[in-house]
N, C-alpha and C positions, 0 to 999 in steps of 0.2 A: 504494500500500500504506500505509495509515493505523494508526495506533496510539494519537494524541498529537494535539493543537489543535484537538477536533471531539468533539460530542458521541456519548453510544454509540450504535450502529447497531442497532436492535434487528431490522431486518430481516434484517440482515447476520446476526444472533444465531441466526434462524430458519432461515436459510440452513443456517447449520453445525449447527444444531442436526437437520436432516432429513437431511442428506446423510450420517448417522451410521446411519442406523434401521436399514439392510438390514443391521449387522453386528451389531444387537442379538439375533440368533439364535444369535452366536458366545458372546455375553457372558455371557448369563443362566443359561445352563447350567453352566458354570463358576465365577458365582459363587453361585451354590447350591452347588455341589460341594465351595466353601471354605465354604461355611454349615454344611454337613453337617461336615464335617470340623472345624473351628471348636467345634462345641456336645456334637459324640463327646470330645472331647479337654479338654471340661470349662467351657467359659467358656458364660456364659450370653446371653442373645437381643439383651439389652440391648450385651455386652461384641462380641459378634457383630457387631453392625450398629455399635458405634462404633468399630473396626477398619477395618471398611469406608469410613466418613465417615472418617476422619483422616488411613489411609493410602493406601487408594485405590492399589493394588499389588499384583494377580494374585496372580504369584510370590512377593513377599513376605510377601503375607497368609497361603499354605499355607503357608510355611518357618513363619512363627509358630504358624499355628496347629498344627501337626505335631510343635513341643517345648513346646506345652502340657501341664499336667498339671493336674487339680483345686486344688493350690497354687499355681500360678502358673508361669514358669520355671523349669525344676529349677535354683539357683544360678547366681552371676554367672559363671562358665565359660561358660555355657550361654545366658546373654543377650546378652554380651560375644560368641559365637559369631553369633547370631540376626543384631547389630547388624552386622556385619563381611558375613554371608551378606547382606542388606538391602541394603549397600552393595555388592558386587560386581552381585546381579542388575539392579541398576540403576544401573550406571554407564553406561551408553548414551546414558543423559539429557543427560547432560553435552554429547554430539552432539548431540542434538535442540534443545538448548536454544541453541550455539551458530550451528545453521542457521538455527532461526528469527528471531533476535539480527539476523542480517543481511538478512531479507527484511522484518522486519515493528517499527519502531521500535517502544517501549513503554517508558513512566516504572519505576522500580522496584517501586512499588507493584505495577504492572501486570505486572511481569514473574513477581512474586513469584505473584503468583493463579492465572497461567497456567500457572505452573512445578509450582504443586501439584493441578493437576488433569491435566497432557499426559499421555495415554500410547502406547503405540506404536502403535496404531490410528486415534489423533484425528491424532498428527504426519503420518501418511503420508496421509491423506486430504485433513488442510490444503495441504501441499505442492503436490498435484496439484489440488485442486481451489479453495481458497485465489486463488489468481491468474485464474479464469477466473470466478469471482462478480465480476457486475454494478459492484463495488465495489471490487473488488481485496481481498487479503488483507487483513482489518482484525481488531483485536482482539473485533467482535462477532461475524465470523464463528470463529474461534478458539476463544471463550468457548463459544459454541454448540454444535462439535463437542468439544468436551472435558466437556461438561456433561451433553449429549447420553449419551454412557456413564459417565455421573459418575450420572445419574438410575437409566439400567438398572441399575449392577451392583447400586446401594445396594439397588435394588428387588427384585432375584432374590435380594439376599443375605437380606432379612428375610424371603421367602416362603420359601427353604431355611431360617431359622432356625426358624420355625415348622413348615412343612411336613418337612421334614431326609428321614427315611427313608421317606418316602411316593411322593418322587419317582427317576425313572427314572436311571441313572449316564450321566453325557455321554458319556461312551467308545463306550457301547452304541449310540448316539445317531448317533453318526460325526459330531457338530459340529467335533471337532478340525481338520477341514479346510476348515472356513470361513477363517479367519483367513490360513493361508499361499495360498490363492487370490487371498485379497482383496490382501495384499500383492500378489503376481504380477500382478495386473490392475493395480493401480498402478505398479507397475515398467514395464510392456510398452513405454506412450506415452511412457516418459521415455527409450527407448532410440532417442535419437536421433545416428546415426555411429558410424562404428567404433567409436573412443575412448568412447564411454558401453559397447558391447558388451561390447568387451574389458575393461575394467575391474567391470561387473557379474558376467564370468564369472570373471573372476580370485577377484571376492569371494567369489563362492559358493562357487566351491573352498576359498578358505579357510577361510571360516566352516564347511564340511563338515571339514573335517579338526582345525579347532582345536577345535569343537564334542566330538572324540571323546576331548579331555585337560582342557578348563575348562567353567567354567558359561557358560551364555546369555549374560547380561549383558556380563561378560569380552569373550567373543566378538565382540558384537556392537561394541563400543567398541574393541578390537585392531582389528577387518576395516576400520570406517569411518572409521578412520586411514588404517589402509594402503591403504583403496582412493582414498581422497583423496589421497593421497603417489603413487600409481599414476597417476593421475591427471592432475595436475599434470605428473609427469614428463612422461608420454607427452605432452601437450600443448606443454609448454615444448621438448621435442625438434622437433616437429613445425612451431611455429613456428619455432626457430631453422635448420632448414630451405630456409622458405620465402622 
């Protein structure tokens, strides 16, 4: 697993970068959806599409663009709001960002680049598929699948700015169920012995029930504690054991 004393892999790039495509059907409907939403709510094609370039954030890009108004944010209550909702639905990262920390070395520089293009889709594809490229996890294949839908959403997002109500509503569409599949298919192969079982179903449960009192993000950073803390337990039990 390379990150650091080697030049960049550009194969490795092309690698991550295809092993993305089959979820670009989840992507682009959705970020049309905050395109459309985005340019109803007042900002223009230009401010549209550099939202997308900077922040690059599903969820967070509807939260903003949802308290836009023609002026801007209604008052700093109201931004100070934005920044704080910004930061709960993506504190997950902070896990993502320590898993990969440990599989995949990378200078700061590098860590910084990669940090602000991950997102939940590029992470779970690396993981699983990451280690089984030719090359092992490398920062070209990483680069590639984070860029990979760094390309699409930017692209559905200026087709929604321009195009906005000419196109179809994803809902209608039934695209929403792309993404939790795709997770599930990456989950399935990693369900190896009890101990991954039990602690996958533990999580689900919790994330279903905590899901019904916080937001996503929350959630996902509570379970992926506690299912590592679950985890561990049960393992450190089972060795002491043995």
């Amino acid at each position: 697993m390379t990150g650091q004393g080697r030049g960049f892999d550009w194969a490795a790039f092309g690698r991550g970068f295809r092993v993305m495509v089959p979820l670009w059907a989840g992507v682009v409907p959705f970020a049309v959806a905050y395109a459309v939403t985005a340019r109803t709510n007042g900002l223009s094609v230009w401010e549209t599409c550099l939202m997308s370039v900077t922040v690059f954030a599903g969820a967070s890009q509807f939260a903003a663009a949802g308290q836009f108004v023609a002026g801007g944010v209604a008052g700093v209550a109201s931004a100070l709001a934005l920044v704080g909702t910004t930061f709960v639905l993506n504190a997950r990262h902070v896990l993502y960002g320590l898993s990969l920390s440990r599989q995949l070395p990378l200078s700061r520089l590098q860590r910084a680049v990669a940090a602000q293009f991950l997102t939940d889709e590029a992470y779970g594809m690396v993981l699983v598929a990451g280690p089984r490229d030719p090359g092992g996890l490398s920062l070209g294949f990483l680069l590639g699948a984070e860029l990979s839908l760094f390309a699409a959403w930017n692209a559905a997002t200026l087709l929604g700015a321009l195009a906005g109500a000419a196109l179809p509503d994803p809902d209608a569409l039934g695209v929403g169920v792309i993404f939790p599949l795709a997770f599930l298919g990456l989950l399935v192969p990693l369900l190896l012995g009890r101990v991954a079982v039990l602690v996958a179903l533990a999580s689900g449960l919790g994330a279903w029930g905590l899901g019904q009192l916080l937001p996503g993000g929350l959630v996902v950073l509570l379970v992926g504690v506690g299912g590592a803390l679950l985890g561990a337990l049960i393992s450190t039990r089972a060795g002491g054991r043995a």
